[in-house]
C-alpha positions in Angstrom: 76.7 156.9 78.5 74.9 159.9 76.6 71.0 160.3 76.1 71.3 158.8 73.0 72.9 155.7 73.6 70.5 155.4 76.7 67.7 155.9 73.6 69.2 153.3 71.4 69.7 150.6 73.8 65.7 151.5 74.9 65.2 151.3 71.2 66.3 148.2 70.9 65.0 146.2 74.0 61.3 147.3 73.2 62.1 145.9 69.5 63.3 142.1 71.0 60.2 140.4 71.3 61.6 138.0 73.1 62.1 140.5 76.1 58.7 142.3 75.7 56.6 139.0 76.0 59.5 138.0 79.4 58.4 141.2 80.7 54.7 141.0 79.9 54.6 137.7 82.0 57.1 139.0 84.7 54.6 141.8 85.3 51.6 139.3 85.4 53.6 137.3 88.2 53.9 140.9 90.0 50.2 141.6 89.9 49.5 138.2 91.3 52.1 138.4 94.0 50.4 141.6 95.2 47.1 139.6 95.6 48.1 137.5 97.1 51.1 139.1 99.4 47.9 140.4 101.9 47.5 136.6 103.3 51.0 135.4 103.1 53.5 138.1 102.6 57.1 136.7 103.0 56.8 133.5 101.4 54.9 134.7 98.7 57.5 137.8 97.7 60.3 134.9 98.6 59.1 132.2 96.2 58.5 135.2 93.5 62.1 136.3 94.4 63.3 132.7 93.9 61.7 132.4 90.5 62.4 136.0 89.5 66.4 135.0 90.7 66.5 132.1 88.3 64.6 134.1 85.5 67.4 136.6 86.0 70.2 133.5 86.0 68.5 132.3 82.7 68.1 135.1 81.0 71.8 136.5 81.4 72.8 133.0 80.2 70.7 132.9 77.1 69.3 136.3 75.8 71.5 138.5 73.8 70.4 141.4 75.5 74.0 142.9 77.1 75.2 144.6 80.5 72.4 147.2 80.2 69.4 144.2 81.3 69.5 144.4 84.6 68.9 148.6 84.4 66.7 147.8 81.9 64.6 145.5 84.1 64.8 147.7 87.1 63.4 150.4 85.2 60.5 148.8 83.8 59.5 147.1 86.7 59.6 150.6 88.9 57.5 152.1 86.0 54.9 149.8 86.1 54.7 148.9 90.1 55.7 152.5 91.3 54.5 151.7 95.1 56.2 148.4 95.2 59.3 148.3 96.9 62.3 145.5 95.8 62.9 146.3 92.2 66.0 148.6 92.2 68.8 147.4 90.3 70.6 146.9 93.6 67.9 144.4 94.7 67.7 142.7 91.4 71.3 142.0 91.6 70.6 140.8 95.4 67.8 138.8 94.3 70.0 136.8 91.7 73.0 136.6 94.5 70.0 135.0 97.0 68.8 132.4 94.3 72.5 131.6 93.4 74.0 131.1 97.0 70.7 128.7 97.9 70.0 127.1 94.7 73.1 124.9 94.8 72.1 123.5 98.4 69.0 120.8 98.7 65.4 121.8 98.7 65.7 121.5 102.8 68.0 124.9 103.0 65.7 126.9 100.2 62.5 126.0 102.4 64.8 127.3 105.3 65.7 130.6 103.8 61.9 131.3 103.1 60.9 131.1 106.6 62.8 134.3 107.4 62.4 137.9 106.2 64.2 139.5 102.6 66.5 141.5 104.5 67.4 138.7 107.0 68.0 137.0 104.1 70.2 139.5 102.7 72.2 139.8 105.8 73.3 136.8 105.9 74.4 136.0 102.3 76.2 139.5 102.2 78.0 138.8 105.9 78.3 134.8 105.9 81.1 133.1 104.4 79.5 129.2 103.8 76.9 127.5 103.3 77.2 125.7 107.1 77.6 129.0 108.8 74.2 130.3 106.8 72.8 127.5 108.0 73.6 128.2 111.4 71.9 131.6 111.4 69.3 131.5 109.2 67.9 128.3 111.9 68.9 130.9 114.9 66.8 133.4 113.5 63.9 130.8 113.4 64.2 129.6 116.7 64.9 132.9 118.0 62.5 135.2 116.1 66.0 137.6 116.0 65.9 140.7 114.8 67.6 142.2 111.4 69.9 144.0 114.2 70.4 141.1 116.8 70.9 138.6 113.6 73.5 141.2 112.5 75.1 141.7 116.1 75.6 137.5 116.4 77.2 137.6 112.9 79.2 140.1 113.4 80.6 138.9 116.7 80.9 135.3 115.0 78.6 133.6 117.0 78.9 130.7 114.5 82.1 129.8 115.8 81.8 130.4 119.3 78.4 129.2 120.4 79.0 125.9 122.2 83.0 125.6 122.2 83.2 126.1 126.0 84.6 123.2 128.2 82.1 121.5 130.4 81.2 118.5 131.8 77.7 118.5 130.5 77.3 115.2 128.6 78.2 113.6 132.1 76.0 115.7 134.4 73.0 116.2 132.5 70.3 114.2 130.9 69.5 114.5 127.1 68.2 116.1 125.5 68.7 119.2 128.9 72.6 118.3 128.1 73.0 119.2 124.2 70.5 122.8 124.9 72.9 123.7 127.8 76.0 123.5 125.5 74.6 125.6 122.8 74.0 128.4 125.8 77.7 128.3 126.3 80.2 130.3 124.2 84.0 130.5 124.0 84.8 133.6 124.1 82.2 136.1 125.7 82.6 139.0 123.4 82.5 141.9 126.1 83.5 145.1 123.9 80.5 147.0 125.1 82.2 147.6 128.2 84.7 150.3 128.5 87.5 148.3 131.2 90.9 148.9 131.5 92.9 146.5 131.0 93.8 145.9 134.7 90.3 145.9 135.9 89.1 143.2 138.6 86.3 141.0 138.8 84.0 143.9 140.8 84.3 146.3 138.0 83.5 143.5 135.5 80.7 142.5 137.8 79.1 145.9 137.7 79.8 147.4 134.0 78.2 144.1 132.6 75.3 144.5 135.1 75.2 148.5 134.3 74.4 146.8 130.5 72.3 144.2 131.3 70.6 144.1 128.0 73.6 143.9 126.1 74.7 141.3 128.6 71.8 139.4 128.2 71.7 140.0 124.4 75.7 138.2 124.8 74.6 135.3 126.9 71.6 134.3 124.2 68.0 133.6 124.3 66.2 132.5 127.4 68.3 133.8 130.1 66.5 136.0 132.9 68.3 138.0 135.4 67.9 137.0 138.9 70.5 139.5 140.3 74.1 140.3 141.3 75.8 139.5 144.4 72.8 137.1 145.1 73.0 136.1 148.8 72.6 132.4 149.9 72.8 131.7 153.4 74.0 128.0 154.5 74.1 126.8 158.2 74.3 130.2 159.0 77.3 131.2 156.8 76.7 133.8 154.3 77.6 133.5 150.4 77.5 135.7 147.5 77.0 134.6 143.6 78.2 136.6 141.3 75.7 136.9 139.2 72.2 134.5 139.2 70.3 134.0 136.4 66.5 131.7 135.2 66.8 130.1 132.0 63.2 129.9 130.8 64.1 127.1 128.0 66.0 125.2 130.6 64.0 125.8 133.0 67.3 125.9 135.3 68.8 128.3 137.4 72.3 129.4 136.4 75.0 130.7 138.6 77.5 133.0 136.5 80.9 133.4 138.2 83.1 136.0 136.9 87.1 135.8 137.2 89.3 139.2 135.9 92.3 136.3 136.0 93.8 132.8 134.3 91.2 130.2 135.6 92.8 128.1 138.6 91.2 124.8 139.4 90.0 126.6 142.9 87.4 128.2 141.2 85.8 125.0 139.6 86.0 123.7 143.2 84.1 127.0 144.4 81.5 127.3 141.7 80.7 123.6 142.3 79.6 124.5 145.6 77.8 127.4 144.6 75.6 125.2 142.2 75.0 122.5 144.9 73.9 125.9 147.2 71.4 127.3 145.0 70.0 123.2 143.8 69.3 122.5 147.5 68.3 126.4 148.2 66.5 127.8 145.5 65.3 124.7 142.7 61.9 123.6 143.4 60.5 120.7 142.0 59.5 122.1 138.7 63.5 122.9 138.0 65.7 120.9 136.1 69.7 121.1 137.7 71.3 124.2 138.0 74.2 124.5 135.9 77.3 127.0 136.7 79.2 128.8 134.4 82.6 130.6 134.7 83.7 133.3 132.6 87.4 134.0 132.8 89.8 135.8 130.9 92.2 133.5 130.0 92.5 129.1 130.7 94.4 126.4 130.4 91.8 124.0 128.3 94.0 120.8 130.1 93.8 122.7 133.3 90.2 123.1 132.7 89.6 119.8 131.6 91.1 117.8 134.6 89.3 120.7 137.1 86.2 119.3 135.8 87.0 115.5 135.6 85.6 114.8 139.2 82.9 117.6 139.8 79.6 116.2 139.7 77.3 119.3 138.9 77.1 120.9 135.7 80.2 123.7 134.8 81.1 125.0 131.6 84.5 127.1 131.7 84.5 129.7 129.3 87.0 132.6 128.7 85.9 136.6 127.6 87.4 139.2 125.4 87.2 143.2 125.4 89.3 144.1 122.3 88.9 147.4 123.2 90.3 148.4 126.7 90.8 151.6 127.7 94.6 152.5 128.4 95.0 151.9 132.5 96.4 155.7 132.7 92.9 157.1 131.6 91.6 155.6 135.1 93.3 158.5 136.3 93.6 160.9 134.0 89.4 161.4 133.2 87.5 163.7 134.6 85.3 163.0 137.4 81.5 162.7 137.8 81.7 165.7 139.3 84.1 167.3 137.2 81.8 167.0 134.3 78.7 168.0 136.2 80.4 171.5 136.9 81.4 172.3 133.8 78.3 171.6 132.3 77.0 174.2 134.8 75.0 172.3 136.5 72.4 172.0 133.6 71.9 168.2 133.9 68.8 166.9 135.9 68.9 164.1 138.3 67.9 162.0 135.9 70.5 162.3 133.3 72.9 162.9 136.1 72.3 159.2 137.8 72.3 157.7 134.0 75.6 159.0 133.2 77.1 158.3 136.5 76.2 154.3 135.4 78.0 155.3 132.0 81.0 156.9 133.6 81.6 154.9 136.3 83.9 152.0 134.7 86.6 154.1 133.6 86.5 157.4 135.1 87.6 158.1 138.3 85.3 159.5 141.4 86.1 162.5 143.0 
């Protein structure tokens, strides 16, 4: 479009005084907005961006004033309120989306979305794909207090569809309302593609890479788990055992034994991890714990298998299967470089610091001198 026609279309939006006397008021709203945006910020821009979204709606329906009014807006509203972020045309049109995708949902899910940050907001109407699944997160990120990341990371890994789809035997071994929370901290699968595995790695290499990234472990399992430890020892009548891994749950207030299996599930392992729990309940609960409840991560089950493993155990086991979608190929394990290797050819330059931090890095995957 030339200067002129940018000029003429100008022309003629100062001239509707329809518009003028829109905007007059619309910058009025602003100025109170800002007052008021020092004692309640977020639900004050949100409830202005609600209104401002069905302005915008309205408008477009019933003004004569073309594809050039959401520009048009964008620009006078940056002229007037230079310091005041939100009112790119980007935004505007984000804005409008926002009021749209709520605005046909009940009052409940608009006072839902204003309890949560802009750009929370605008994560999940860009990345979600209904109205349950928005839902779902925008609730999460309530409970939660998530980040814009972590929010991003859950949807992105479609915890929506995975969060409480494990099989367990919960409703039978637990009281409510312990019994519903301790399905929702199960998931089917355990997205693990933060670890670099091969394909044919066992259950001590996934034992140690997931422990190597605890955080992003812990950031997988969900909110209120607290690591205990791996290979935690528990010694009974004088025969030594070994959990996996041992986890608190602070909203629980449980302790959860995490077994990891490389294989299919077999019913053995139900059998064993039902021992485990019974171990740590007489062991380690006090009486300020609820039960302990086990969980088994495998890579691949039988849900009937799984099912009828579980019929006759009496303590609480969810069965649950992972996923890396992004194995290594099994010939790199020989093939990389060594710790050492690398060390060398850098020349020695690295300090023991970064040395031991890459040797955690390396050591799933590469091979040891």
């Amino acid at each position: 479009m030339s200067n002129k026609d940018d000029t003429d279309m100008s022309e003629l939006f100062y001239l509707d005084k329809n518009y003028s006397a829109w905007l007059n008021g619309l910058k009025n709203k602003i100025r109170l907005v800002q007052i008021k945006a020092a004692v309640k910020v977020n639900t004050e821009l949100l409830d202005f961006y609600w209104e401002l979204g069905a302005d915008i709606v309205e408008k477009q329906a019933t003004a004569k004033w073309g594809d050039g009014f959401m520009s048009r807006l964008s620009h006078d509203l940056m002229a007037e309120f230079p310091d005041m972020k939100g009112f790119s045309k980007r935004n505007l049109e984000l804005i409008k989306r926002w009021y749209c995708f709520w605005s046909a949902q009940d009052e409940i899910a608009k006072q839902l979305a204003t309890q949560i940050p802009w750009w929370h907001n605008v994560v999940i109407i860009t990345k979600t794909k209904d109205i349950d699944e928005a839902i779902f997160y925008v609730q999460k990120t309530i409970q939660n207090n998530w980040s814009r990341s972590v929010l991003t990371h859950h949807i992105e890994s479609n915890l929506f569809k995975r969060e409480g789809k494990a099989i367990n035997n919960f409703k039978i071994t637990l009281p409510e309302p312990q019994s519903d929370l301790a399905i929702e901290t199960l998931k089917n699968p355990y997205n693990f593609d933060f670890l670099a595995l091969t394909e044919k790695h066992n259950e001590r290499e996934l034992e140690d890479a997931l422990t190597d990234h605890i955080t992003r472990f812990l950031l997988e399992l969900g909110a209120g788990f607290s690591y205990l430890g791996k290979q935690y020892k528990l010694e009974v009548a004088g025969d030594e055992f070994f959990i996996d891994l041992l986890f608190y749950h602070v909203k629980l207030h449980c302790y959860v034994v995490v077994e990891l299996k490389a294989v299919r599930f077999k019913p053995e392992f139900a059998g064993k991890l039902n021992f485990y729990v019974s171990a740590v309940d007489e062991i380690l609960r006090s009486e300020l714990d609820n039960n302990s409840i086990g969980i088994l991560i495998c890579k691949s089950k039988n849900d009937t298998v799984v099912e009828y493993s579980l019929k006759d155990i009496h303590k609480p086991i969810g069965v649950s299967e992972y996923v890396i979608t992004k194995n290594l190929p099994d010939e790199f394990r020989s093939s990389l470089p060594s710790i050492e290797e690398i060390e060398a050819e850098l020349g020695g330059l690295m300090d023991c610091e970064e040395s031991e931090r890459n040797s955690r890095l390396l050591k799933n995957g590469y091979r040891s001198s």
